[in-house]
Wavefront OBJ file of the C-alpha trace (Angstrom):
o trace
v -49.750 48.456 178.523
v -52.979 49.613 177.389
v -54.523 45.876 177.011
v -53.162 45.208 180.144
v -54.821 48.397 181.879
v -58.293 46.566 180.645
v -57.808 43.666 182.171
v -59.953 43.237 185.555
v -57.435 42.743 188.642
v -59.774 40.304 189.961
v -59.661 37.864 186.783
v -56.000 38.175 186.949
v -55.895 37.041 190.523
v -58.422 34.490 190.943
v -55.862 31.697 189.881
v -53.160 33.145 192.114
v -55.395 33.240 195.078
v -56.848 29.422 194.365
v -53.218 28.177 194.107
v -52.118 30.028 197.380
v -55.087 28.657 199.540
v -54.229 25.383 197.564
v -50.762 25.953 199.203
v -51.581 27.191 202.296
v -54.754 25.598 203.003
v -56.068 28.835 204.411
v -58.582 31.714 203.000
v -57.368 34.394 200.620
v -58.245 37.455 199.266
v -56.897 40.766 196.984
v -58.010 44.116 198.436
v -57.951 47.893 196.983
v -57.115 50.978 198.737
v -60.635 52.715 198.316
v -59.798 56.404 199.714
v -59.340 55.852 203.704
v -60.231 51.834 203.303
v -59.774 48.590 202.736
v -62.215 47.084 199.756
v -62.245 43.047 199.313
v -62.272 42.248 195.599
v -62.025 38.935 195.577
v -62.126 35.862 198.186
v -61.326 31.939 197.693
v -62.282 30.506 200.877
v -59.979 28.112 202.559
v -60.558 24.252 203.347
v -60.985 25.024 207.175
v -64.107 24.900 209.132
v -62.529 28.356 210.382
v -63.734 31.136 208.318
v -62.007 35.160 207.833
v -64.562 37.100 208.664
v -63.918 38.943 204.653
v -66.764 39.246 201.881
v -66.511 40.821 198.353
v -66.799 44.446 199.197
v -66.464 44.624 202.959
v -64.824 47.615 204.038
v -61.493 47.248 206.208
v -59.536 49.450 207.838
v -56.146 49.767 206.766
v -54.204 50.061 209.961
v -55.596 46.866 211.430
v -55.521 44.328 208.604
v -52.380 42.459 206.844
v -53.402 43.879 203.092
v -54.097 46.915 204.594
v -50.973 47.584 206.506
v -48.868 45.831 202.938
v -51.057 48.755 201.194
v -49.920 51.454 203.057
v -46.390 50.312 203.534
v -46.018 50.997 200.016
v -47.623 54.443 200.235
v -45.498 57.954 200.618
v -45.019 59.591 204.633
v -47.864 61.928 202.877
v -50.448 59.644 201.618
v -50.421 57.622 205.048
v -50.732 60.778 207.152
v -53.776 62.040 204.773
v -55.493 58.621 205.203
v -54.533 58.845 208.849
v -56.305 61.673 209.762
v -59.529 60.789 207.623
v -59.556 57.065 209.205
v -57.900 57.760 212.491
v -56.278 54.538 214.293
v -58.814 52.757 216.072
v -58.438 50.242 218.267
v -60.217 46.718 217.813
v -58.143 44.615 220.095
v -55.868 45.111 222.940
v -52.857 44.421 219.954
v -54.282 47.291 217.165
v -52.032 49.606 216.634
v -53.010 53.068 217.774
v -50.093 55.374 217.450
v -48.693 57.193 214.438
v -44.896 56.264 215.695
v -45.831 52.657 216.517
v -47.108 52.653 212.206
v -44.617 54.063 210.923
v -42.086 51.775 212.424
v -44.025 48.614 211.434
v -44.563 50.116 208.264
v -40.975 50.640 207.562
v -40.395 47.464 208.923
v -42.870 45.715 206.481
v -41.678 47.626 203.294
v -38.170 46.340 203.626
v -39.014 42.927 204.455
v -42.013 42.826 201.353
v -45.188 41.768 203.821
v -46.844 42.785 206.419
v -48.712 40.837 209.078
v -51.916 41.105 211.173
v -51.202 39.533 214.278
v -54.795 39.654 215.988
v -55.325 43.195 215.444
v -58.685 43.487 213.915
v -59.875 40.559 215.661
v -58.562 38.027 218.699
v -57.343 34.734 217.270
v -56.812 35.952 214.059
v -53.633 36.439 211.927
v -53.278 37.373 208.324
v -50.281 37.695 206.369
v -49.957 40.150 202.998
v -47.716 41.591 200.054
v -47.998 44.103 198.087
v -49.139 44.303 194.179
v -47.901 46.442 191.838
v -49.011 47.730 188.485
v -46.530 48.181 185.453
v -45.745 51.599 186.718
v -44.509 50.592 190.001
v -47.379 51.831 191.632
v -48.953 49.481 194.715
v -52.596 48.828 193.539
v -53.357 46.025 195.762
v -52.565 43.333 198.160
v -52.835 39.595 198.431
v -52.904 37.889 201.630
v -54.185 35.249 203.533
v -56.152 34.684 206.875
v -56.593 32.153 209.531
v -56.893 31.383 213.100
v -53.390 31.870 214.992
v -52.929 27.962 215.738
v -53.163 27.316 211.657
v -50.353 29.430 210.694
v -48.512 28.234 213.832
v -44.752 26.647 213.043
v -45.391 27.371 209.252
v -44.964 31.345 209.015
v -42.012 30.910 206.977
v -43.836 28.681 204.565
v -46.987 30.929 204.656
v -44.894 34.314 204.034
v -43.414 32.672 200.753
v -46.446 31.617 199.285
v -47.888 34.646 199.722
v -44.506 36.858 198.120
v -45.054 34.709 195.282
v -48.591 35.042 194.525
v -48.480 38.733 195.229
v -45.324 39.042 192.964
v -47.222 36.639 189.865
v -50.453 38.621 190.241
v -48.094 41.878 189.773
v -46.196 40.192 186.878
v -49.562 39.437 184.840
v -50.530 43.148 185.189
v -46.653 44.382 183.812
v -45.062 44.797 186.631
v -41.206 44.184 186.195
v -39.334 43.527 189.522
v -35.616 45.868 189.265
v -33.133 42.993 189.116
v -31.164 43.713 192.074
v -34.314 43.810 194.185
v -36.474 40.577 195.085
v -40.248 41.182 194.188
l 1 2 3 4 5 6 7 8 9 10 11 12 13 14 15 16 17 18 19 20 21 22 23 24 25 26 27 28 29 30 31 32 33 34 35 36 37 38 39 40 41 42 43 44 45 46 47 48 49 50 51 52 53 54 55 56 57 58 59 60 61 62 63 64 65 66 67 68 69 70 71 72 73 74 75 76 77 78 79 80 81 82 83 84 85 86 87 88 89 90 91 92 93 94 95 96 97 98 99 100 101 102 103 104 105 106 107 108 109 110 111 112 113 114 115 116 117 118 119 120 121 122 123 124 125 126 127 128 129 130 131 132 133 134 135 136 137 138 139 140 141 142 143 144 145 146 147 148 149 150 151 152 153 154 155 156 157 158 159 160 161 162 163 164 165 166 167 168 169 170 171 172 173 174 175 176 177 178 179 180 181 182 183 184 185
């Protein structure tokens, strides 16, 4: 566990992302929870002329963004209500959510299902779909998703939302993380 714990999470993921925008043929990227945000790690930019607009260290915020939202989904009634009140829920687009009850829910909603989805709520014409990563203790330490305008993920959610359990479950294998066997990772 300890040689694991010194291995960078970015050097772990960069073949996991390359292999799901391989798949998908659409940008991805791992992000941290740093405090109240969203930090960008690492990025492997898709084939399309359409770019996300995501960098190495740009700052997200959590409520508004698929690794964000797959972040705090994993996080205790506590932790998001803490962050909540730092970051508050701004809105960036008519679909952002900006209520407490409305988070919850989805949050809820994305925990049991294992991904969480941006459906143009940090910007118009944008979707992004994430999961979770988890370190050998269980603990979420990350997410993996993938972004694109809402026409390229059209008819092929299903498709995307695999691709994008699986890299977030290998990337959480590599760092020791062992799935219970009656649950899916």
């Amino acid at each position: 566990m300890k040689a694991l714990d010194q291995v960078p999470l970015r050097d772990v993921a960069e073949p996991e992302l390359k292999k799901l925008t391989e798949i998908t043929r659409l940008g991805s990227i791992i992000a941290v929870l740093d405090g109240h945000e969203l930090v960008c790690i690492h990025k492997i930019e898709g084939p399309s002329e359409i770019r996300i607009a995501s960098y190495i260290g740009k700052r997200s915020p959590l409520h508004a963004t698929g690794t964000g939202k797959a972040i705090l989904s994993q996080l205790a009634k506590e932790e998001i209500g803490r962050i909540v009140e730092i970051a508050g829920l701004p809105a960036f687009t008519p679909n952002t959510i900006t209520t407490v009850s409305k988070l919850h829910k989805e949050l809820a909603r994305f925990r049991a299902c294992g991904y969480a989805v941006d459906d143009e709520e940090h910007g118009m014409g944008i979707r992004g779909i994430a999961a979770p990563v988890f370190d050998h203790d269980g603990r979420v330490i990350a997410a993996a998703g993938v972004g694109g305008a809402v026409f390229e993920l059209e008819n092929r959610m299903n498709e995307v939302i695999y691709a994008v359990k699986a890299c977030a479950a290998n990337i959480s294998e590599a760092i020791g993380f062992r799935a219970p066997r009656n649950q899916p990772a």
